[in-house]
N, C-alpha and C positions, 0 to 999 in steps of 0.2 A: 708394578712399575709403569705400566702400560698408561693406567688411569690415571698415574700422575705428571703423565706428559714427559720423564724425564728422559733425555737424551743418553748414547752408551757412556760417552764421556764424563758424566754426571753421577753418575754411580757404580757400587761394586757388588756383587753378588757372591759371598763368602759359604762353603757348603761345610756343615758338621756331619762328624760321624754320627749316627747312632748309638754306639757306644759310648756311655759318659763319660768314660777316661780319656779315650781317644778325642773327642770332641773337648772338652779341657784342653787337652795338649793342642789339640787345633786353636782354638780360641787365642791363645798366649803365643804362640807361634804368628799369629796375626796380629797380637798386640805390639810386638817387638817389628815388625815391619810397619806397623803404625807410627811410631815413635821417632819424633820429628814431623810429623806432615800434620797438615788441619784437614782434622775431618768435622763433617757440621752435626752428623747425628748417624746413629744405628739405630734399624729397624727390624728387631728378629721375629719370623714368623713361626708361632705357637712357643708354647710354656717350656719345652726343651731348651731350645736357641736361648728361651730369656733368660730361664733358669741359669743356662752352661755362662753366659754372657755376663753375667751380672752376682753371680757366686751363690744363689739362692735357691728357695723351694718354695716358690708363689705359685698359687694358682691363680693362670693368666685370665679367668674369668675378674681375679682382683684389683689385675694392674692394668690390663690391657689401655690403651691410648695415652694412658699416663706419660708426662717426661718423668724419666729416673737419672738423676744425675749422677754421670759416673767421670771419675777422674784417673787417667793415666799417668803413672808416675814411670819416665822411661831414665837414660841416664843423658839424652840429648833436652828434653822438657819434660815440662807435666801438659797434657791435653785434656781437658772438659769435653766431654762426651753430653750429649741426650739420647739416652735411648727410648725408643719408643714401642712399648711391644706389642702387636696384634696377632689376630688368630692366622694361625696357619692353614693358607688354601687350601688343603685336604680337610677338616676341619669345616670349611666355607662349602664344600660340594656336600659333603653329612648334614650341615643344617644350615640350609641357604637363607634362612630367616635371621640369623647373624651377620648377612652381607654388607647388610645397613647401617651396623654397627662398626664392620671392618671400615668402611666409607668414610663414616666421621672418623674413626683413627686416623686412616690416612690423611684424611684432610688437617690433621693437627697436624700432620709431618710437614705438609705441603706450606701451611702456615708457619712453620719453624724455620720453612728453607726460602720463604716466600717467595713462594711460588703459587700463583692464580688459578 
């Protein structure tokens, strides 16, 4: 968040359980407080978050910086989402030869939000 300059006002920081149930129940829990507001993109860090996020079982070495369109269907609108998944900091400390890589993800995000 640091690297991409964004202000507190600017974004949200959303924490999952561990638990994959629980973190599901989280997820939807937060999609229903979604519902009605524009939001411009999700970025979950590591293959948990993207997986729980997006209902799948990818390996985020497959999708990483990729946009995935996802659409919310609530009962006040429907919202188009991008998400965007990269590897998760812990992850980036293990093999910091990936950094470079998390960099250009991010930079697609910053290009999605454009932002410089």
């Amino acid at each position: 968040i640091s690297a991409m300059k964004l202000k507190d006002t600017e974004y949200s920081r959303i924490f999952l359980s561990k638990d994959p149930d629980m973190a599901r129940s989280e997820w939807y829990k937060t999609l229903q407080l979604l519902d009605g507001r524009m939001q411009l993109c999700i970025v979950p860090l590591g293959a948990k978050a993207t997986n729980t996020i997006l209902g799948t079982k990818e390996r985020l070495s497959k999708i990483h910086g990729q946009q995935v369109k996802f659409k919310i269907i609530g009962h006040k609108t429907e919202i188009d989402l991008s998400v965007y998944p990269v590897f998760h900091p812990d992850f980036l400390q293990i093999n910091p030869n990936m950094k470079r890589s998390a960099w250009i993800d991010l930079q697609k995000v910053m290009g999605h939000l454009g932002i410089n």
